[in-house]
N, C-alpha and C positions, 0 to 999 in steps of 0.2 A: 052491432054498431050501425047508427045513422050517420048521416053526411053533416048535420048536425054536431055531431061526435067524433066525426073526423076532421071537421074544420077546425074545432077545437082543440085538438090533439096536436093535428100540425100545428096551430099556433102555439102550444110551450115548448117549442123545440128551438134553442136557443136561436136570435136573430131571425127570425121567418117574417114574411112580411106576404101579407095577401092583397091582391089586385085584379081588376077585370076587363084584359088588358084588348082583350077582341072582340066582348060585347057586353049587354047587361047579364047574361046567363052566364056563362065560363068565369068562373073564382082560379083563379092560379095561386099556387104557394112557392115562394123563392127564399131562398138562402143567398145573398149577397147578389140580388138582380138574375138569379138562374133560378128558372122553375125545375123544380122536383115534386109536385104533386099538383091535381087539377078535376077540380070536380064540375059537372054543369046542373044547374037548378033545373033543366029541363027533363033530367034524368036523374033521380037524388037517388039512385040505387047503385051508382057508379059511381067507380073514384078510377084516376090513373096515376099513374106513379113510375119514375121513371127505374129502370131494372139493369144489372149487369146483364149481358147477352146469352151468357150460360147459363146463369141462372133463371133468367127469364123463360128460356125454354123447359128449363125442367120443372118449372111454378105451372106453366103451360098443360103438362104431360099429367101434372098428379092433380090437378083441381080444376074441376069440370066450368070453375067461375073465374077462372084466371085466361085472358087472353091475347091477344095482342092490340093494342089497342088503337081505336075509330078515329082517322087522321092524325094519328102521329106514328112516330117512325119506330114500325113493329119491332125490331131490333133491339131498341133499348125503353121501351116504351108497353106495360101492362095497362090492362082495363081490370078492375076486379067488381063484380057483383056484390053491393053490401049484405044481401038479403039468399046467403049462398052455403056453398059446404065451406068458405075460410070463416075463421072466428076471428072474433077481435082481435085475441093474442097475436096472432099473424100479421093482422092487418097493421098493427102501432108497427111489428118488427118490418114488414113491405116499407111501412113509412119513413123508419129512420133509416134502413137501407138506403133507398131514395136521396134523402139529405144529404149520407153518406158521400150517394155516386158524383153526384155534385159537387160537395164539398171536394171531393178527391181528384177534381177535375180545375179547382179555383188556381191561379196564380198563389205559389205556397207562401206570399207576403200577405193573402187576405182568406188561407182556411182558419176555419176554427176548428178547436178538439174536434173530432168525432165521435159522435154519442155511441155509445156501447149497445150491441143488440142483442 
């Protein structure tokens, strides 16, 4: 997967909307004004994506391209290497995670379904 491919991907996921809200490089992906995913042109081999905490650390532990990610808050927050040991397959599941963690976090007058991973 390129970043290309990822941009993509985040965008058929119901309601996402992309914007570049800190400069001309950083593309962010939101789900109802909350970002969940965040790629920068300066580095097109990275995506970040936000993560449960648990799990974040055990994405950490088993994938040598999963890490915590470069100004944002390691905690709930992965960097993944596109060009790495994760596959695609992973990477679309990372993403709607992500959507998810957000989604799961919206005032429950404004979540929508959550996509199935």
């Amino acid at each position: 997967m390129n970043i290309e491919e990822f941009r993509e991907y985040c965008l058929t996921l119901p309601l996402v909307t992309e914007d570049m809200p800190f400069d001309e490089t950083v593309v962010v992906f939101r789900l109802k004004g909350k970002i969940f995913a965040c790629i920068t042109l300066d580095k097109p081999d990275i995506v970040v994506l936000k993560c449960d905490p648990d799990r974040a650390l055990e994405l950490r532990d088993h994938y040598a391209a999963i890490e915590g990610a470069f100004h944002w808050n390691k905690k709930y927050w992965n960097q993944i290497r596109l060009d790495s040991d994760v596959d695609r397959p992973l990477i679309e599941e990372l993403t709607r995670h992500a959507y998810n963690e957000v989604n799961a976090k919206l005032p429950k007058k404004d979540r929508v379904t959550p996509i199935e991973n």
